[in-house]
C-alpha positions as CSV (number, residue, x, y, z in Angstrom):
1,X,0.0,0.0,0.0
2,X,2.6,2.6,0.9
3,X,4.4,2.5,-2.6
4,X,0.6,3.6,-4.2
5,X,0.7,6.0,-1.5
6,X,3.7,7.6,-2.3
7,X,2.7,7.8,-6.0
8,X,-0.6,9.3,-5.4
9,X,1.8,11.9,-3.8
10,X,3.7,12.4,-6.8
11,X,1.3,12.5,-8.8
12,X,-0.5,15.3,-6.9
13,X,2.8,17.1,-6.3
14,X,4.2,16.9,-10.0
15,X,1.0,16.6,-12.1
16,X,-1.6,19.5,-11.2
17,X,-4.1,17.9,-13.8
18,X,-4.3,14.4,-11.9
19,X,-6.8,15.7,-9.2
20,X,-9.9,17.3,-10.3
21,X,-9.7,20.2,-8.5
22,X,-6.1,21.1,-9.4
23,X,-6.8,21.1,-13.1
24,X,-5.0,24.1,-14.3
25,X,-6.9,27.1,-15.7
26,X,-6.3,28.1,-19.2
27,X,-5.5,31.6,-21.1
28,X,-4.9,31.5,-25.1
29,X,-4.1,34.9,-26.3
30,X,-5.0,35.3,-30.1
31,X,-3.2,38.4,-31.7
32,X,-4.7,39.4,-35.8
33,X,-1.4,39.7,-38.5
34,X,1.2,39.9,-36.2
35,X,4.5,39.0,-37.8
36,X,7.3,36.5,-36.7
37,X,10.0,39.6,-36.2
38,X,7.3,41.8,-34.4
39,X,7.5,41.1,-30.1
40,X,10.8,41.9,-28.4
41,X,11.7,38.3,-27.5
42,X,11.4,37.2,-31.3
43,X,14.3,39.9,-32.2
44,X,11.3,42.9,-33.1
45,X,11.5,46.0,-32.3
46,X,8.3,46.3,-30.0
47,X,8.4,46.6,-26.3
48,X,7.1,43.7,-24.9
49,X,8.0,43.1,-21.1
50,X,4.8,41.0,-20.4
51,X,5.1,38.2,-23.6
52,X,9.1,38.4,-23.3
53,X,8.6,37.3,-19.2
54,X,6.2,34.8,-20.1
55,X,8.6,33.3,-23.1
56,X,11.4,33.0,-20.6
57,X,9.6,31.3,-17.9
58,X,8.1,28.7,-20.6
59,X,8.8,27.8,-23.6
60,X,9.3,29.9,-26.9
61,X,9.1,28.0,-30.0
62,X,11.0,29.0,-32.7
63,X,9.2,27.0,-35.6
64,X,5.6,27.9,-34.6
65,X,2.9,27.9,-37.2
66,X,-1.0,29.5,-37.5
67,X,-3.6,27.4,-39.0
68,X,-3.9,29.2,-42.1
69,X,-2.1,32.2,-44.0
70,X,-5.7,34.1,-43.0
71,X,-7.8,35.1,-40.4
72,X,-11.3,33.1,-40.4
73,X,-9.6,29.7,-41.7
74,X,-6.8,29.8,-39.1
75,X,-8.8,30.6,-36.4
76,X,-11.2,27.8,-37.4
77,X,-8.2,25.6,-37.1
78,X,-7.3,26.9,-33.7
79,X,-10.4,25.7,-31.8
80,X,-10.7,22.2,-33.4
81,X,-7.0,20.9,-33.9
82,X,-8.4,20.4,-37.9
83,X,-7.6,22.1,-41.4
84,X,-9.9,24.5,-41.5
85,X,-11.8,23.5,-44.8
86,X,-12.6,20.1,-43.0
87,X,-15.0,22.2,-40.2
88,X,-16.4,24.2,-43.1
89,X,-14.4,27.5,-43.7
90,X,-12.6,27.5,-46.6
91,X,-11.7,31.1,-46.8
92,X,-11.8,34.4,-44.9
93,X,-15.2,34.3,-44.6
94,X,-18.2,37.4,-44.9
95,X,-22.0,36.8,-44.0
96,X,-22.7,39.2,-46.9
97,X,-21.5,36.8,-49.7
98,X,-21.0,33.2,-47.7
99,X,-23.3,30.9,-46.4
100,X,-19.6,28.9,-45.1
101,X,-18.9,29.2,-41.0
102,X,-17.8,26.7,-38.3
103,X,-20.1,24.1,-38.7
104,X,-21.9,23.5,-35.4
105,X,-21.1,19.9,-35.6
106,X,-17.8,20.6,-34.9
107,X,-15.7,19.7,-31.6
108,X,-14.2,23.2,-29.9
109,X,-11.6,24.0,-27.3
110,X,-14.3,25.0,-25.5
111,X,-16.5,22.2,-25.8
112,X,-14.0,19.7,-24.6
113,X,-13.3,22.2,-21.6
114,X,-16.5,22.4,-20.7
115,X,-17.1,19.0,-20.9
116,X,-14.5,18.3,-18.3
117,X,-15.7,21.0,-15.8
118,X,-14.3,24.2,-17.1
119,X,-16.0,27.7,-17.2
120,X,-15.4,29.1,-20.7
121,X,-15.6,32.5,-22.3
122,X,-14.4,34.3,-24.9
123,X,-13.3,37.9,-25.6
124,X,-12.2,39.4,-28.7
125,X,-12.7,39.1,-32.4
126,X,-14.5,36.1,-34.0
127,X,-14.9,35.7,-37.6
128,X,-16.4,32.1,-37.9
129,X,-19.5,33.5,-38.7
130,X,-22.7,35.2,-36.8
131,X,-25.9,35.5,-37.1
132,X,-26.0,39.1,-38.7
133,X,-26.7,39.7,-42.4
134,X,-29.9,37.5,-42.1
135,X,-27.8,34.5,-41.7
136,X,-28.4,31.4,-39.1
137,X,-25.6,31.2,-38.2
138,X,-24.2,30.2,-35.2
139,X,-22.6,32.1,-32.1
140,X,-19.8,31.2,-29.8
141,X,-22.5,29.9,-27.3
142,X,-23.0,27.3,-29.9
143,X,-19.6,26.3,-30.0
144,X,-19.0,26.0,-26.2
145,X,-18.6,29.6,-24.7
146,X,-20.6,30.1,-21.7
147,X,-19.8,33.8,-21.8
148,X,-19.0,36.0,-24.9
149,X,-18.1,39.1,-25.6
150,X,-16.7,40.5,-29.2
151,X,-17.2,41.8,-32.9
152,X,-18.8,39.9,-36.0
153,X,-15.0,40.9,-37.6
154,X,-12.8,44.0,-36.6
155,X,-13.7,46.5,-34.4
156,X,-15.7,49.5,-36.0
157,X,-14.8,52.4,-36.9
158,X,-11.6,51.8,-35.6
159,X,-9.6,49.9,-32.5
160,X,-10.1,53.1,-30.9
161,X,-13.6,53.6,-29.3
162,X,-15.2,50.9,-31.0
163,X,-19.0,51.0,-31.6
164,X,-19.6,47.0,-32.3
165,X,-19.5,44.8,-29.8
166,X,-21.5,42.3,-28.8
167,X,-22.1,40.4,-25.1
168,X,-24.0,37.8,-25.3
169,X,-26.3,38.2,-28.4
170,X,-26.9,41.8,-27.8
171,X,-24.9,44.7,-29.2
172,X,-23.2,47.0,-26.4
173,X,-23.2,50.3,-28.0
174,X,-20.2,52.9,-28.2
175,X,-17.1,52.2,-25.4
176,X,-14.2,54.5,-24.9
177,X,-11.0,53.4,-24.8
178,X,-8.9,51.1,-27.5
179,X,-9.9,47.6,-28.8
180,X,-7.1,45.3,-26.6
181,X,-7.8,47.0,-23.3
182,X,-11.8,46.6,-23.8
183,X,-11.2,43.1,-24.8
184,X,-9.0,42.9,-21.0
185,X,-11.5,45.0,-19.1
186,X,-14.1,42.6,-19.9
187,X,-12.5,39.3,-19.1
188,X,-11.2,40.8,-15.5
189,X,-15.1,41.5,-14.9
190,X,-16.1,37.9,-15.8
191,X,-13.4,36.9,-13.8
192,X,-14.5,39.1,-10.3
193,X,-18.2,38.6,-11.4
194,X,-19.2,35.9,-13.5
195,X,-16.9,33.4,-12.9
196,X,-17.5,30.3,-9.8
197,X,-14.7,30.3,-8.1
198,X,-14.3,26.6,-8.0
199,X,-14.3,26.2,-11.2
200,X,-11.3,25.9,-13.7
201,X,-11.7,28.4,-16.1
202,X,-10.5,28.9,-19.9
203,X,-10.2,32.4,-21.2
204,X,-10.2,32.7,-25.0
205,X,-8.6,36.6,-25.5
206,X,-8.7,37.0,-29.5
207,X,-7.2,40.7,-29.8
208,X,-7.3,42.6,-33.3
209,X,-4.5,44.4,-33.1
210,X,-2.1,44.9,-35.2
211,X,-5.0,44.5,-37.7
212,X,-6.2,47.2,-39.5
213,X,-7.7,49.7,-39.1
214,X,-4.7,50.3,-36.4
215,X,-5.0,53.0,-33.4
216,X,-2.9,53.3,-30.3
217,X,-2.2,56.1,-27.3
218,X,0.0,58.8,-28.7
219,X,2.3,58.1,-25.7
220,X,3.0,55.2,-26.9
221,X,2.8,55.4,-31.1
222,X,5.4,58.5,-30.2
223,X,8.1,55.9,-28.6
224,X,8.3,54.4,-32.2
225,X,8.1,57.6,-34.9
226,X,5.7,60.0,-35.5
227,X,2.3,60.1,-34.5
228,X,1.1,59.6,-38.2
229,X,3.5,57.2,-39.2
230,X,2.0,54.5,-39.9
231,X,4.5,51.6,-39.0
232,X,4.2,53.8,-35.8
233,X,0.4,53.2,-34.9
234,X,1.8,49.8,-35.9
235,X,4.3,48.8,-33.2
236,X,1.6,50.6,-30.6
237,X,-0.9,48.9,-30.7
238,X,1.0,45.6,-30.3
239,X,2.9,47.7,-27.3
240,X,-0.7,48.1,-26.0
241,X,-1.6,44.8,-26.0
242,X,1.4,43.8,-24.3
243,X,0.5,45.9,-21.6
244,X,-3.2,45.0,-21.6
245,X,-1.9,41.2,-21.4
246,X,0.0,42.2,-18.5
247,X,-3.3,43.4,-16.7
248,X,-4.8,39.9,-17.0
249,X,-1.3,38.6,-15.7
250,X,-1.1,40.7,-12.9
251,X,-4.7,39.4,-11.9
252,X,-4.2,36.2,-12.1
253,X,-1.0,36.5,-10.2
254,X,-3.2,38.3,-7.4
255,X,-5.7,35.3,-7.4
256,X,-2.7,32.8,-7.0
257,X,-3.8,31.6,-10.3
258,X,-0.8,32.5,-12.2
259,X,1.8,29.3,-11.0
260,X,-1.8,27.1,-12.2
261,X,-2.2,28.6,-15.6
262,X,-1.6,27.9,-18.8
263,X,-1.1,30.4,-21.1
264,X,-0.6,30.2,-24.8
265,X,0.1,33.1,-27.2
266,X,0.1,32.9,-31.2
267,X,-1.0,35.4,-34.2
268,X,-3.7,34.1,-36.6
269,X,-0.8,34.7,-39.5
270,X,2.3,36.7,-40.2
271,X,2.1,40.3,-40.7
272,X,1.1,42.1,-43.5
273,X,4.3,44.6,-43.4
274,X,7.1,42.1,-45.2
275,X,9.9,43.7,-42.9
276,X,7.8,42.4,-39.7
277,X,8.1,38.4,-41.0
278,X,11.8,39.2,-40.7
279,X,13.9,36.7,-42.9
280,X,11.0,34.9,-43.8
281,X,9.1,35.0,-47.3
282,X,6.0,36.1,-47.7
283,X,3.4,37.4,-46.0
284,X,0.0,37.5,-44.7
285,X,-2.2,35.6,-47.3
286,X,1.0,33.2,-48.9
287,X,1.7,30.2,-47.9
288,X,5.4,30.5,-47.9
289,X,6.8,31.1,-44.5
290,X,6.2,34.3,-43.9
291,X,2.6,34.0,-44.4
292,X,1.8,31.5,-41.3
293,X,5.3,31.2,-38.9
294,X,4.1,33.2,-36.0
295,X,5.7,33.6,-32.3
296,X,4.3,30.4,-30.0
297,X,4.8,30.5,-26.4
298,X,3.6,28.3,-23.8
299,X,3.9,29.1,-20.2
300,X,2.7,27.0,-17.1
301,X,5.0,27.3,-14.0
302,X,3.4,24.4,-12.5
303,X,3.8,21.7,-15.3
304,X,5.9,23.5,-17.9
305,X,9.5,23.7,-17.4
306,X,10.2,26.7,-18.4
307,X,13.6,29.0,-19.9
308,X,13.2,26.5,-22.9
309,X,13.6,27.5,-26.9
310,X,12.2,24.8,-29.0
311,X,12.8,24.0,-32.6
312,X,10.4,21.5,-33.2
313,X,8.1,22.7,-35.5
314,X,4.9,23.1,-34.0
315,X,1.5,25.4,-34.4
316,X,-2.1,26.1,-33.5
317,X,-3.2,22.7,-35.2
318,X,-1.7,21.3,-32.0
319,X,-3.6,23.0,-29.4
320,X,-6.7,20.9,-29.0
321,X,-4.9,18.1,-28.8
322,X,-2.1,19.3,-26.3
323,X,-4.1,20.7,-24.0
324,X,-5.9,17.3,-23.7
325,X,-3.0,16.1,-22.7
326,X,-1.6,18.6,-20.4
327,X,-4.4,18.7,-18.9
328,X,-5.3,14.9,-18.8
329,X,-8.4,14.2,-20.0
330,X,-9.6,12.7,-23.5
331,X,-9.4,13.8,-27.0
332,X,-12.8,14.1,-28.6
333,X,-14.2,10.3,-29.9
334,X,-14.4,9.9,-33.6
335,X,-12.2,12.8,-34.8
336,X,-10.2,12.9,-37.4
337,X,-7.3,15.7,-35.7
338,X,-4.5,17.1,-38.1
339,X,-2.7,18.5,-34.6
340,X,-0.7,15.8,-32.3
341,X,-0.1,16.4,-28.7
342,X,2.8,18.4,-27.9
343,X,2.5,17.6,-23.8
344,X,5.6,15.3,-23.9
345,X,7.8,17.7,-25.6
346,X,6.6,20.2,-23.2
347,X,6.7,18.5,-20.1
348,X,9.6,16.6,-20.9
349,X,7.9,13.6,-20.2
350,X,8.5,11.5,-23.1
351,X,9.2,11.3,-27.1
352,X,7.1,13.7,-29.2
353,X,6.0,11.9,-32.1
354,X,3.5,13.5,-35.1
355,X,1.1,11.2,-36.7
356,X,0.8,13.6,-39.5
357,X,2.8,16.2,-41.5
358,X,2.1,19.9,-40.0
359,X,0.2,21.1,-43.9
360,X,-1.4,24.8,-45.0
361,X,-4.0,25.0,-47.5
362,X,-5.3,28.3,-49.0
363,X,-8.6,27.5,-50.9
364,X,-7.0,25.0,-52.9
365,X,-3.3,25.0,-53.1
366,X,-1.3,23.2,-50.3
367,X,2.1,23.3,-49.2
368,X,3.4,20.4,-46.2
369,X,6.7,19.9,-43.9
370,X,8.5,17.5,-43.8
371,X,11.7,17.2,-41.5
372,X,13.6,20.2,-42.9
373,X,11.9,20.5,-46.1
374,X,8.4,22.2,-47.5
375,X,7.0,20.9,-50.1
376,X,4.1,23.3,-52.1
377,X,1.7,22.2,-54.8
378,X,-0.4,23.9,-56.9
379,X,-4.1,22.8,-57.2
380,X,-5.4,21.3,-60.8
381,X,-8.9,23.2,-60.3
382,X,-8.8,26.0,-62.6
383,X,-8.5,29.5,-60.9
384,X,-12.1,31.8,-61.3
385,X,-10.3,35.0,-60.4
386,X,-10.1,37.5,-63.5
387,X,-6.7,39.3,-62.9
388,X,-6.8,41.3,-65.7
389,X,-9.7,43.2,-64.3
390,X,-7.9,43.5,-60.9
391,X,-5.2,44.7,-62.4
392,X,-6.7,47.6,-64.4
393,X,-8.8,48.3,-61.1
394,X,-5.1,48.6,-59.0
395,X,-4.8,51.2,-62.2
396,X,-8.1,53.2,-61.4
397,X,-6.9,53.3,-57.4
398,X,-3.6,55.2,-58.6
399,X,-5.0,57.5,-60.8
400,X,-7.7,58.7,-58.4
401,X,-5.2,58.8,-55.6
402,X,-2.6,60.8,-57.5
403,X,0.2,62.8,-55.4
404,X,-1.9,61.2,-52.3
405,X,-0.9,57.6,-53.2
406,X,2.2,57.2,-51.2
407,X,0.6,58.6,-47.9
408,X,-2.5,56.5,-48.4
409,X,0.0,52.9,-48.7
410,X,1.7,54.0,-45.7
411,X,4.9,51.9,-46.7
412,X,2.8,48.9,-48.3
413,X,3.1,47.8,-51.5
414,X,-0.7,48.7,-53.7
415,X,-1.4,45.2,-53.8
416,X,-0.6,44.4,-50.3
417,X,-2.9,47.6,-49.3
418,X,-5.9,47.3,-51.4
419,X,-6.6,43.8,-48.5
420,X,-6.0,45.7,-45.7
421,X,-7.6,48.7,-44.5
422,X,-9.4,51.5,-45.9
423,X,-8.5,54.8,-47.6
424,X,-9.2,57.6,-47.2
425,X,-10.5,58.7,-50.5
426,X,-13.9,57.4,-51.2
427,X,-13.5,56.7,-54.2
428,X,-10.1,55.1,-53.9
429,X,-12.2,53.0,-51.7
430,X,-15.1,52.0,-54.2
431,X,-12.5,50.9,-56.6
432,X,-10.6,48.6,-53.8
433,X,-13.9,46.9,-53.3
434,X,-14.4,45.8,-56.3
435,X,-10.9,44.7,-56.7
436,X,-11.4,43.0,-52.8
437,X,-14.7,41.6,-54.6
438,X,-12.6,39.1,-57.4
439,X,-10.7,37.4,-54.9
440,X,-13.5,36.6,-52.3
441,X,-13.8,33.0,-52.0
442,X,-17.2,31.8,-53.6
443,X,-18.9,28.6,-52.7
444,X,-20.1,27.9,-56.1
445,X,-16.2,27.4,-56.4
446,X,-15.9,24.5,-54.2
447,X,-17.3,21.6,-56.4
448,X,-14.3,22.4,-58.5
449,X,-12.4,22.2,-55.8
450,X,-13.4,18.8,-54.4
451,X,-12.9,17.2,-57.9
452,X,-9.5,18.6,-57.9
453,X,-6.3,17.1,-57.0
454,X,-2.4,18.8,-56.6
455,X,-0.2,19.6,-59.9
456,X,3.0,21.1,-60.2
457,X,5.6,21.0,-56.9
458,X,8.0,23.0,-55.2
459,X,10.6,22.1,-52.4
460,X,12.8,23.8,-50.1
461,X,15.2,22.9,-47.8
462,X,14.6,25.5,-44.6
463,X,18.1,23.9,-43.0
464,X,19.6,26.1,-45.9
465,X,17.0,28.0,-47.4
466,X,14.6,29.5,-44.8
467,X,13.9,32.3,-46.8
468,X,12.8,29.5,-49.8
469,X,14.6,31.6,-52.3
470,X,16.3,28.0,-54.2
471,X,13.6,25.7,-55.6
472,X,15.5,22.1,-55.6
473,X,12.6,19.8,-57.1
474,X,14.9,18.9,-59.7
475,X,18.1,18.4,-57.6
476,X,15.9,15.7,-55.4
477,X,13.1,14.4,-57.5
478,X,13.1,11.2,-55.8
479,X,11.7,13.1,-52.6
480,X,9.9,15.7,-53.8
481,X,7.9,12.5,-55.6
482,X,7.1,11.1,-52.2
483,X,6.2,13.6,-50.3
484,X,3.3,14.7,-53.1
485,X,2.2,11.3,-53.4
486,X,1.9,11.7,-48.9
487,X,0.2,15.7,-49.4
488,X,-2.0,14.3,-52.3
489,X,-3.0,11.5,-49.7
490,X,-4.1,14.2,-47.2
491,X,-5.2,17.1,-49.7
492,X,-8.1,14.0,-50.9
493,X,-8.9,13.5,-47.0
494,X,-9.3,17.1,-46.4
495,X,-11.6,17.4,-49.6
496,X,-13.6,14.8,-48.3
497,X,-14.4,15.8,-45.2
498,X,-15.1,19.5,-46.4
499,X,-18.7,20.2,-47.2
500,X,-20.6,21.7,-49.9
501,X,-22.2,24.9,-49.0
502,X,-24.4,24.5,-52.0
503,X,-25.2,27.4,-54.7
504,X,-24.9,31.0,-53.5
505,X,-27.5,32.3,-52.0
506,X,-27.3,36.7,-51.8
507,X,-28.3,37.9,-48.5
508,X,-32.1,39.6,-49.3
509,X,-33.3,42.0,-46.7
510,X,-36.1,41.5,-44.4
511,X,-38.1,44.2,-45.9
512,X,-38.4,45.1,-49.8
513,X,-37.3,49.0,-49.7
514,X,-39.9,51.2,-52.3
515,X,-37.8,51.5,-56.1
516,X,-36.1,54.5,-56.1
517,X,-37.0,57.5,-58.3
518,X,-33.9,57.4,-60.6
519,X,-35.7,59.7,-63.2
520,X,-35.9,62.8,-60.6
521,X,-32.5,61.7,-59.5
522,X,-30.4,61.4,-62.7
523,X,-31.9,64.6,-63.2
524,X,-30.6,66.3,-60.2
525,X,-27.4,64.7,-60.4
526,X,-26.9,66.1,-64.0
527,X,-27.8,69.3,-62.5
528,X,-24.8,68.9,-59.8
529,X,-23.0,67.8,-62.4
530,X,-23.4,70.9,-64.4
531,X,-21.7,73.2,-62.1
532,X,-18.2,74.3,-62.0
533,X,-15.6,73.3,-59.6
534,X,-14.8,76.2,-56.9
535,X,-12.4,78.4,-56.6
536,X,-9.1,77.2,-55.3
537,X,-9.6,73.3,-56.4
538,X,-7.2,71.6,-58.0
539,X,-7.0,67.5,-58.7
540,X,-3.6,67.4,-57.6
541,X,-4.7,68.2,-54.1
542,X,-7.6,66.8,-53.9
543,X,-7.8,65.2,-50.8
544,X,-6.4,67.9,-48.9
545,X,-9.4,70.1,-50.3
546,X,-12.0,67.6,-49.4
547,X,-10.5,66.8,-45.8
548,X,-11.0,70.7,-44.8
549,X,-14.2,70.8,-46.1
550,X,-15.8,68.0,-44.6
551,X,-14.0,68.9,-41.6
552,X,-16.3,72.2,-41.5
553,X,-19.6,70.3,-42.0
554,X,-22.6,69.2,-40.2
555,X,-22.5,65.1,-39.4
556,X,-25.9,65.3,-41.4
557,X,-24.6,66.8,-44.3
558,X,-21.8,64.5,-44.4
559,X,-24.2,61.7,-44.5
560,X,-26.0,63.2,-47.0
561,X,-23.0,63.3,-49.6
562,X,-22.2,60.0,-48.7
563,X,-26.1,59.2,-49.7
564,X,-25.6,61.4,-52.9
565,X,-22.2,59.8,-53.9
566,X,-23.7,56.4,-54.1
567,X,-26.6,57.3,-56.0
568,X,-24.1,59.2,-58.2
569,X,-21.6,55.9,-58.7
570,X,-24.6,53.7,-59.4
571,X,-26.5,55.6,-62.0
572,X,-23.2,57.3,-63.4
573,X,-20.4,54.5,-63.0
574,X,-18.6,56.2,-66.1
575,X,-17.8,59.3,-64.9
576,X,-14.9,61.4,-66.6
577,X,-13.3,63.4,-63.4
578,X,-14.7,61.0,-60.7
579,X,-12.7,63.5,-58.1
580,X,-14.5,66.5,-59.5
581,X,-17.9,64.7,-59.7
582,X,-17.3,64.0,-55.7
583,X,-16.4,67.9,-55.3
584,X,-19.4,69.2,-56.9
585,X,-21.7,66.9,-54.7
586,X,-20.0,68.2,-51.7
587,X,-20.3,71.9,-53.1
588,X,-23.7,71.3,-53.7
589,X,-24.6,69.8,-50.0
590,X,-22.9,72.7,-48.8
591,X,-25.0,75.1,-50.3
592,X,-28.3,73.4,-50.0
593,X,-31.5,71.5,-48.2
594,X,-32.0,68.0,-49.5
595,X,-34.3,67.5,-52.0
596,X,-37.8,66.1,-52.5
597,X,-36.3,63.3,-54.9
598,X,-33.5,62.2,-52.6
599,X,-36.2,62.3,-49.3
600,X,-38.3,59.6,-52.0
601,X,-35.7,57.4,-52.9
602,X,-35.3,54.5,-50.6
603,X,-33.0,52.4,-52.7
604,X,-30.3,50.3,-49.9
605,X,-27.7,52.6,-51.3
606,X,-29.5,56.1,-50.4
607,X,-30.7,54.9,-46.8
């Protein structure tokens, strides 16, 4: 009897997760396009005290890896330990055009936690699709969260006093203050308030910084350049979150929870500035490295040995899995799980083995790790994307921004910017989403897509090569051979599993609006369009013009262009000076009271 004894002992000395109530609590801290080379312990130039305590008193991988190259499908993967087009979200995903969102059916984080006794909540952005847009979708009550608080997507109209969230179901109004500290503020109320105290908890923090649209404290943007620079902003709003992270430490530290938590920290894909992925190629949206290796930490004092830097390469895929077995309780039945448990490699307590290669997919082509070496292939199914019109609409952006262009990419390449963020110019901005439009992912796409198999191959070897500059699938043909005929294996059992979302079906509003009267307004529009341009414009400056003289105007007469503008695009989409047209509306609101035709027109794009 008294050897059992004494390993009971152990067991409850060593192994927190062996008694019920020492199971350890659990934080996972989500951060949107932050690059490997961003956070001070991965060699980037932020300030980062809070993450770079964390790395050194856990583990800091240096081959870490999100679930996707993008937002929705990586975060898709995160929760279920599966490739994100086996649980039904093949792309970055928008209720407007898709039907596609985390299937229900799915097995979550959460759900497993829950399962096993935890509390769960969530805080932060989302993205797997709600029910907004007239769509059923489900919420993250549906996949496991007893609490949640959050946006749809980003925070609106900025990370600084955001106007969108949601607790719950129901939408909290305006909040003061910037997107990563809201997102902290409420998870220390659910943990004072909500929260049973005997419970093991999992909090799931999914910041959106350093997404855009970026804001951050002028204190800090100034510590990195000038208040408008935009790599600036950048750097400060991951400096803020570092700082809002450390709020949440500090509480749990005050709790005694800290030494009993684990804490993991990952972006949902590299950065969208190249210089952030450091060495790496690519960026957010490729599949190279640069696109999906992201800092990985894992910290837990009281079953992590910690001042560790690992190599092995390792990513979000694996978290379901390894915090089963951290943890100590069972992987969801009858799942098919790309991730394997990384609990031995981080406990030390055995050989980590992966049953499966570590493999990204965009919405068809696939690239998979082997060892040292990446192997990419191309799909078969022929691409729907018509580049030549995105092309010539890049053009349109350009000329329209003219002498503003270089301030509105704010060190981006054009095609890098027209995905992220808005400009300023609203035309610029009509033309980006179009352009945006072409590449959205389209379900009517995915038959071809299941009927596809992989074609052409790359390889790199990262040992030499980790910025994959030298293609060597002719120098080892043997290998590159058999390694597709393994990711054609995988690519079929992915396609398998992936549903069909069935034919499009456009989001149709609740209630028919009345058909506008586009005779009285072509005809007042023709009018405005008859005028001259004031004094003192000149297309060169354009922006600069409009910025002061919005600046001067009522928030209804804004509004009212804006109205105007769209009626204007729609029944005039071939304008000759589309700046001018834009600056003769203005001139006209200005100077006027609206108008018995526009006050009758209750077209979607008027109201």
């Amino acid at each position: 009897m008294k050897p059992i004894l004494t390993l009971l002992f152990f067991l409850l000395l060593v192994c927190p997760g062996f008694a019920k109530d020492k199971r350890p609590n659990v934080v996972t801290l989500f951060v949107d396009d932050l690059g490997y080379r961003d956070i001070g312990c991965y060699g980037g130039p932020v300030k980062t005290p809070v993450l770079d305590k964390l790395a050194a008193g856990g583990v800091r991988f240096t081959d870490f890896h999100s679930g996707a190259p993008t937002c929705s499908p990586s975060r898709a993967t995160f929760l279920t330990g599966r490739n994100h087009h086996r649980t039904g979200v093949y792309s970055v995903l928008d209720e407007r055009f898709h039907r596609m969102h985390l299937l229900e059916s799915e097995t979550t984080i959460a759900e497993v936690l829950k399962e096993n006794g935890y509390a769960t909540a969530h805080f932060g952005k989302w993205h797997l699709g709600m029910p907004v847009q007239n769509r059923e979708n489900p919420t993250p009550a549906d996949q496991g969260f007893d609490y949640w608080f959050g946006v749809v997507n980003g925070p609106g109209p900025s990370q600084k006093n955001p106007t969108n969230f949601i607790r719950n179901g129901k939408r909290v109004g305006p909040m003061k203050g910037y997107s990563c500290q809201i997102v902290v503020d409420e998870a220390l109320t659910w943990i004072d308030q909500k929260r049973d105290g005997d419970e093991p908890f999992f909090l799931n923090l999914w910041f959106n910084e350093p997404h855009d649209p970026i804001a951050a404290p002028d204190e800090i943007v100034s510590q990195y350049g000038g208040l408008n620079e935009r790599e600036a902003i950048y750097s400060g709003t991951i400096d803020n979150t570092d700082r809002a992270i450390g709020r949440l430490v500090a509480k749990l530290e005050k709790l005694g929870e800290l030494d009993n938590t684990i804490i993991i920290y990952a972006s949902d894909n590299g950065s969208y500035l190249q210089e952030r992925n450091g060495e790496l190629r690519g960026k957010k949206g490729s599949l190279f490295e640069g696109g999906h290796r992201v800092p990985g930490i894992f910290h837990w004092k009281g079953g992590i040995p910690g001042g560790r830097v690992e190599n092995e390469p390792a990513g979000v895929v694996d978290l379901l899995p390894t915090l089963c077995g951290l943890i100590g309780i069972d992987k969801p039945k009858g799942v098919h799980l790309d991730g394997s448990d990384l609990a031995p490699l981080l406990t030390k307590s055995g050989e980590f083995t992966r049953h499966q290669p570590l493999f990204w997919m965009s919405e068809a082509n696939m690239v998979m790790r082997v060892g040292d070496h990446t192997l990419f292939a191309s799909s078969t199914a022929k691409s729907p994307i018509d580049f030549k019109t995105a092309d010539r609409l890049m053009e349109q952006v350009k000329e329209v921004l003219g002498d503003d262009l270089e301030k509105e990419l704010g060190g981006m390449d054009l095609r890098s910017r027209m995905f992220n963020g808005k400009f300023a110019n609203p035309e610029a901005n009509r033309l980006r989403d179009q352009h945006r439009r072409l590449f959205y992912f389209q379900e009517s796409w995915i038959p071809e897509l299941k009927k596809s198999g992989l074609g052409p191959v790359q390889l790199y070897d990262l040992s030499k090569d980790l910025g994959q500059k030298n293609n060597i699938v002719n120098q080892r043909p043997e290998l590159a051979a058999r390694l597709k005929e393994q990711a054609e294996a995988i690519y079929q059992s992915v396609m398998a599993d992936a549903p069909d979302w069935g034919p499009y079906q456009p989001v149709v509003a609740e209630t028919t609006p009345a058909a506008p009267k586009d005779a009285e307004l072509d005809k007042l529009l023709r009018q405005i369009e008859a005028t001259d341009l004031p004094g003192g414009y000149h297309g060169s400056s354009h922006q600069v013009f409009v910025d002061k003289r919005m600046a001067g105007l009522a928030p209804q007469q804004r509004e009212r262009i804006g109205r105007l503008w769209k009626e204007k695009r729609r029944l005039h989409p071939n304008m000759k000076n589309v700046g001018g047209s834009f600056v003769k509306i203005m001139e006209y609101v200005a100077a006027g009271e609206e108008t018995d035709e526009e006050k009758g027109s209750g077209s979607p794009g008027v109201n």
